[in-house]
Backbone as CSV, one residue per row, in Angstrom:
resi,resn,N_x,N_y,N_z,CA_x,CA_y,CA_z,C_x,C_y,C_z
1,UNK,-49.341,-34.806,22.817,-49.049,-33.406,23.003,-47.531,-33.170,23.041
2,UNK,-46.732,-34.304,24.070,-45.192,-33.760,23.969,-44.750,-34.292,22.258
3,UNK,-45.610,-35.012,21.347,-44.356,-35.084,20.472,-45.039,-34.184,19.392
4,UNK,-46.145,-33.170,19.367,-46.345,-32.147,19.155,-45.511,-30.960,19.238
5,UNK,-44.846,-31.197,20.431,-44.479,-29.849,20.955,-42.857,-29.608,20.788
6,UNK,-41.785,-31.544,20.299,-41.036,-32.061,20.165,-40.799,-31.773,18.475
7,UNK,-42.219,-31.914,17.816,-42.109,-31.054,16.205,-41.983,-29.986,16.005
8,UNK,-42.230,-29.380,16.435,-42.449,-27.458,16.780,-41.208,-27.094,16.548
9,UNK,-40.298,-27.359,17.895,-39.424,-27.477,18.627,-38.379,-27.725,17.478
10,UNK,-38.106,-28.647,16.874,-37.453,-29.593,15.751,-37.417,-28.508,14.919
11,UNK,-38.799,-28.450,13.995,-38.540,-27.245,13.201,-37.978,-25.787,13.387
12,UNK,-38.692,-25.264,14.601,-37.934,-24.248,14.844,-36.539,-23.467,14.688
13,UNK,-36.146,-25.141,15.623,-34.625,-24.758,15.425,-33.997,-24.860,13.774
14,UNK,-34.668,-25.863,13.104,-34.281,-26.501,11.272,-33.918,-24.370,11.536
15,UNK,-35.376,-24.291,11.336,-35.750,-22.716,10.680,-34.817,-21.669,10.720
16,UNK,-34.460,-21.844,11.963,-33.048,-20.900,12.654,-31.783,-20.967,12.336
17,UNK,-31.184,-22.193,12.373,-30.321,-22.205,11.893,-30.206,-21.936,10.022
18,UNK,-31.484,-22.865,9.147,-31.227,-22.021,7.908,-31.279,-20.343,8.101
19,UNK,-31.789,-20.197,8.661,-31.373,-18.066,8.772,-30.272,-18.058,8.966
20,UNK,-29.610,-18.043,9.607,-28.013,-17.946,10.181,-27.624,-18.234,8.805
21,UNK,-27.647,-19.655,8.596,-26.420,-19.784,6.921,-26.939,-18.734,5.916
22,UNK,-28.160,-18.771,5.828,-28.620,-17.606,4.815,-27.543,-16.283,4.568
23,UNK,-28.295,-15.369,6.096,-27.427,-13.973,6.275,-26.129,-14.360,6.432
24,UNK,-25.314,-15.430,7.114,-24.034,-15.308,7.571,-22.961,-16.259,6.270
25,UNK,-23.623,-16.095,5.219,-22.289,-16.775,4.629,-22.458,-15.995,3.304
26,UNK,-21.386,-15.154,3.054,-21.909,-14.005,1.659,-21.475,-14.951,0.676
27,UNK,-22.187,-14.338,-0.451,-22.582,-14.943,-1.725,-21.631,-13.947,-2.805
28,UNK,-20.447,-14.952,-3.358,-19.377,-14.621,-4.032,-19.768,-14.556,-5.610
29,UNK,-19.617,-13.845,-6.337,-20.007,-13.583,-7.434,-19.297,-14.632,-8.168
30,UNK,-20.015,-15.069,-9.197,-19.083,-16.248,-10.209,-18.102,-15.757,-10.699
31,UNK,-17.224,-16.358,-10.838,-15.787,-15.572,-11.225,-15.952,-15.855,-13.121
32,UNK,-15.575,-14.479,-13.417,-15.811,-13.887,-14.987,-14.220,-14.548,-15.638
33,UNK,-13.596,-14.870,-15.194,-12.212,-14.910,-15.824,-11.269,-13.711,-14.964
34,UNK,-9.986,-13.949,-15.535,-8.841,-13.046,-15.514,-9.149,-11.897,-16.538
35,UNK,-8.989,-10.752,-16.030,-8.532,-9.633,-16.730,-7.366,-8.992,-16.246
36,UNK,-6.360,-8.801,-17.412,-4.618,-8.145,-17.004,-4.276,-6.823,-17.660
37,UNK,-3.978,-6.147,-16.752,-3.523,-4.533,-17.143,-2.357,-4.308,-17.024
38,UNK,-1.567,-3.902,-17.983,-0.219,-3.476,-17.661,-0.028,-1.701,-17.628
39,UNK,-0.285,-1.203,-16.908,-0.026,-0.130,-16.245,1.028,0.840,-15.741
40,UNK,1.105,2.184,-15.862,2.280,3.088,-15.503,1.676,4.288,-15.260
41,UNK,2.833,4.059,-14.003,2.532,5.671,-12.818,3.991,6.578,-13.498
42,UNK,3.240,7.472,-14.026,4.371,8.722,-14.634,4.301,9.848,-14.236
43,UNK,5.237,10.499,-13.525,5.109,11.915,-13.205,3.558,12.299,-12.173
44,UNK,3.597,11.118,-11.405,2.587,10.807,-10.154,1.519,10.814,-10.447
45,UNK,1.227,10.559,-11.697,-0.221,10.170,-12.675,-0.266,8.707,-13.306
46,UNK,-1.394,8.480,-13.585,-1.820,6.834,-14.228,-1.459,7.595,-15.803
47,UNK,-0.869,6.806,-16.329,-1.194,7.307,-17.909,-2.298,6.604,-18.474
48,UNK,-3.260,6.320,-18.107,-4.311,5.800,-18.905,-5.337,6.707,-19.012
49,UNK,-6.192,6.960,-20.081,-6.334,8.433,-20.543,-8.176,7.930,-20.855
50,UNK,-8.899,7.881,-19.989,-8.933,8.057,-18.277,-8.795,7.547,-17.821
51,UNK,-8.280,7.995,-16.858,-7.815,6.857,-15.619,-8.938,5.640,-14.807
52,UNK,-9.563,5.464,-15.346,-10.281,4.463,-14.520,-10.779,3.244,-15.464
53,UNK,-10.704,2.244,-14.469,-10.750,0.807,-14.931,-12.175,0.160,-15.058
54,UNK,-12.422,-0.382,-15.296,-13.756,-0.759,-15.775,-14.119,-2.625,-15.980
55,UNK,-14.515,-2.194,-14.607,-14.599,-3.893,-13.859,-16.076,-4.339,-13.933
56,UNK,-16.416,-5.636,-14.079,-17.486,-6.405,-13.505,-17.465,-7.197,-12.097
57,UNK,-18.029,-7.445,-11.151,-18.458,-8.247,-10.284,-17.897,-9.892,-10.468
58,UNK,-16.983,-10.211,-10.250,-16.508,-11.693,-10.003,-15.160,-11.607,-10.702
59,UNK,-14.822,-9.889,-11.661,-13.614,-10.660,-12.368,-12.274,-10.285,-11.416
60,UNK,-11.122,-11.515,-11.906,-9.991,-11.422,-11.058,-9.336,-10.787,-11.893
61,UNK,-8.542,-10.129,-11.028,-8.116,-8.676,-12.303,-6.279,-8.930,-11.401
62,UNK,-5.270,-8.601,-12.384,-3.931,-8.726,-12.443,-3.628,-7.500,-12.736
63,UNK,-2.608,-6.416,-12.263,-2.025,-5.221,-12.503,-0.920,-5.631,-12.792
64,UNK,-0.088,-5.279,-13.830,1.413,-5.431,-13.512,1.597,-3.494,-13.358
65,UNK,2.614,-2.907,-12.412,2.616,-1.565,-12.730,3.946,-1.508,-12.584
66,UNK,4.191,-0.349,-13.464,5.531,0.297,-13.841,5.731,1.882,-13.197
67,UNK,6.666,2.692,-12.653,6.475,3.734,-12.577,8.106,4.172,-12.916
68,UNK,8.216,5.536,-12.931,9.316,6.720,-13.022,9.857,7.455,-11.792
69,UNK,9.364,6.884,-10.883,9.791,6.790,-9.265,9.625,6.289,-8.388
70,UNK,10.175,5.949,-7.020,9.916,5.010,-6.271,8.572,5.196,-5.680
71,UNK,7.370,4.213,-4.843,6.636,4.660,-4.445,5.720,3.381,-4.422
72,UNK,4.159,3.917,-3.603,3.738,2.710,-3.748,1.974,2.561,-4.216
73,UNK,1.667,1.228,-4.551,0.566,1.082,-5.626,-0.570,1.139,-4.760
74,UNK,-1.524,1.581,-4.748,-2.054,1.070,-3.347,-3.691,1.068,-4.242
75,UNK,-4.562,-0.165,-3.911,-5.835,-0.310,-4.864,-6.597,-0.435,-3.459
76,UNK,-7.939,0.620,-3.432,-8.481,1.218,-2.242,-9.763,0.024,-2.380
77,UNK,-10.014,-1.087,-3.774,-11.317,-1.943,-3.422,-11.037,-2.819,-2.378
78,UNK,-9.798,-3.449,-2.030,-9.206,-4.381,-1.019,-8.355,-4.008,0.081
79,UNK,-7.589,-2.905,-0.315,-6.490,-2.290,0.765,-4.828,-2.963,0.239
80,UNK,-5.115,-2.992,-1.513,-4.472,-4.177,-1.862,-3.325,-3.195,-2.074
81,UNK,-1.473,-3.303,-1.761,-0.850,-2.027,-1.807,0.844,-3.255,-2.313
82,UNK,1.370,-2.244,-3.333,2.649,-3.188,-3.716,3.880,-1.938,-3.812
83,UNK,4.824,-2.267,-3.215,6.271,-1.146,-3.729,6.378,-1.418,-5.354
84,UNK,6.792,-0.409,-5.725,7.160,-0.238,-6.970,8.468,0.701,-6.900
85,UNK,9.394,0.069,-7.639,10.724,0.619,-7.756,11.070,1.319,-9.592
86,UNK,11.441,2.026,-9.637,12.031,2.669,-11.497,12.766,1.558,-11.984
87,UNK,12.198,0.963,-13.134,12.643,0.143,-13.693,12.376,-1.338,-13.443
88,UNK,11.568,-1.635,-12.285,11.005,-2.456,-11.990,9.481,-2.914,-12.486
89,UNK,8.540,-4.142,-12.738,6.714,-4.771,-12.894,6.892,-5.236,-10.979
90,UNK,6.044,-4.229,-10.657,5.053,-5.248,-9.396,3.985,-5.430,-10.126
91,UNK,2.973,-6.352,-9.086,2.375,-7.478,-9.420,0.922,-7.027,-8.443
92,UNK,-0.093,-6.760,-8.350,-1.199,-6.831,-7.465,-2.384,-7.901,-8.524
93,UNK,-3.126,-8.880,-7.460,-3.539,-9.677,-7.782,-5.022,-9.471,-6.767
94,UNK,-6.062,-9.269,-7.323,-7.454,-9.185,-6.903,-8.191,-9.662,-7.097
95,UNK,-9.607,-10.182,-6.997,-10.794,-10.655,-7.489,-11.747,-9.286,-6.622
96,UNK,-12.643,-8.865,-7.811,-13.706,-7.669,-7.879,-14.933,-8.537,-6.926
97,UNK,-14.980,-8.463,-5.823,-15.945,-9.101,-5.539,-17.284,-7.795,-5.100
98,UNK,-16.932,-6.523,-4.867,-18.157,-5.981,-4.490,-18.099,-4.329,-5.342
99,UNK,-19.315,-4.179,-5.602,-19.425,-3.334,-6.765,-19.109,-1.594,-6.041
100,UNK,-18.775,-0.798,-6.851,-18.863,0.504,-6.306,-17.645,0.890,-7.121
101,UNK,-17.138,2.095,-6.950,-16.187,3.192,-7.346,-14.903,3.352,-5.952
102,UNK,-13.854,2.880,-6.550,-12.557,2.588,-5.696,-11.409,3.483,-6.017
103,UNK,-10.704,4.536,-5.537,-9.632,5.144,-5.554,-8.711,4.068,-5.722
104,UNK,-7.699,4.382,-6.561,-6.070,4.092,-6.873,-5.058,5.035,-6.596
105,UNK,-4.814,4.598,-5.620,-3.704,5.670,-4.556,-1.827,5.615,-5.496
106,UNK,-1.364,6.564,-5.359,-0.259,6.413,-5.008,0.836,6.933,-4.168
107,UNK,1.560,6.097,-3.231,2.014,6.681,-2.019,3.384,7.067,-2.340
108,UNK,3.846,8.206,-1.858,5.474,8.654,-1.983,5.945,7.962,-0.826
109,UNK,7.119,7.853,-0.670,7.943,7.319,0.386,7.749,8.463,1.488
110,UNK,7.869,8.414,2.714,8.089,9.436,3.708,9.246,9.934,4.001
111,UNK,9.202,11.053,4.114,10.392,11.828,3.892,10.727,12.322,5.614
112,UNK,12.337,12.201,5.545,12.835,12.119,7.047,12.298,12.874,8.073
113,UNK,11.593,12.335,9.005,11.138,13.202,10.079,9.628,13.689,9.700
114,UNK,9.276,13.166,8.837,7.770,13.036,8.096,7.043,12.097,8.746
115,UNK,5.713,12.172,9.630,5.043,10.328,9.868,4.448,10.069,8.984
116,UNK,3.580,10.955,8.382,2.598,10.488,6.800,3.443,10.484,5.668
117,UNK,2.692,9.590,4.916,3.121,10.029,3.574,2.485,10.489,2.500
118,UNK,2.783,11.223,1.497,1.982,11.536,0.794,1.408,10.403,0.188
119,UNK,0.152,11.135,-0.295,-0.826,9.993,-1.014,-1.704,10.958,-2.046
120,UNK,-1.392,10.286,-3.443,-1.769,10.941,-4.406,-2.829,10.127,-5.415
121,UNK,-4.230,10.523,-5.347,-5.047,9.572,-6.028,-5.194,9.852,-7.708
122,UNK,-4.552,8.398,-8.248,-4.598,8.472,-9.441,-5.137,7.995,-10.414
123,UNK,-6.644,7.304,-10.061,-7.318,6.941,-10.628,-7.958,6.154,-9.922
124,UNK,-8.957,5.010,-10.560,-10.124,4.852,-9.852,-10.510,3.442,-10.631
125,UNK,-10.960,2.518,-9.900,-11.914,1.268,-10.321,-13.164,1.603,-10.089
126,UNK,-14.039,0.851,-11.296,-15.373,0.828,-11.029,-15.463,-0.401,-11.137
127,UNK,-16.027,-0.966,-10.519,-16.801,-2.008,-10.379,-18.546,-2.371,-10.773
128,UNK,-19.194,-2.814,-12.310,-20.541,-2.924,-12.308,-20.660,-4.262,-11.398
129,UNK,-22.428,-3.852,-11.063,-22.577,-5.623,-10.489,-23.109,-5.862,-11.286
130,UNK,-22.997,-7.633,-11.319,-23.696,-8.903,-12.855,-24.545,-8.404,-12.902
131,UNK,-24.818,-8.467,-14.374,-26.377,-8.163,-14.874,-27.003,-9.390,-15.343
């Protein structure tokens, strides 16, 4: 009876702990490759005609961006955000890991005696998930 109750027991716990790894360790999409955009914020707009990017689920995606004033890049799928100076390539570096529709911010500098700053949305990631 106790080594009955010593199997039970045994499994139980096996059982439990596979649940835990199950729910508690997320499942990363296979990575698709690099995809690279070279990009420009003009006159506080994306010039890409439409503005939105067009992602899959696992790919690592590279921005280089350019703009016509100071300010900053800010990609709303990660919280991923780079200064950009006139005449300057920043650099944002991501992997698409979860699917949905993401604003592309861009922030003005704050102006003296200002606490916010403006924030002007200029386009948008989509993200499909793998098919």
């Amino acid at each position: 009876m106790q080594k009955t109750k010593l199997i039970v027991a045994v499994l139980g716990v096996a059982i439990l702990i596979g649940l835990y790894l199950t729910v508690s360790i997320p499942i990363q999409p296979q990575s698709r490759g690099v995809k690279e955009f070279e990009l420009e914020v003009k006159d506080r707009k994306l010039t890409l005609s439409p503005p939105i990017i067009k992602l899959v689920q696992g790919d690592q995606v590279i921005f280089r961006i350019k703009a016509d004033e100071k300010g900053e890049f800010h990609v709303h799928i990660n919280d991923k955000e780079v200064d950009v100076e006139p005449g300057k390539i920043s650099t944002i570096q991501f992997n698409a890991t979860l699917a949905g529709r993401y604003d592309i911010a861009w922030h003005l500098p704050a102006k003296p005696g200002q606490a916010e700053r403006e924030e002007v949305v200029i386009g948008a990631i989509e993200v499909s998930p793998i098919s």
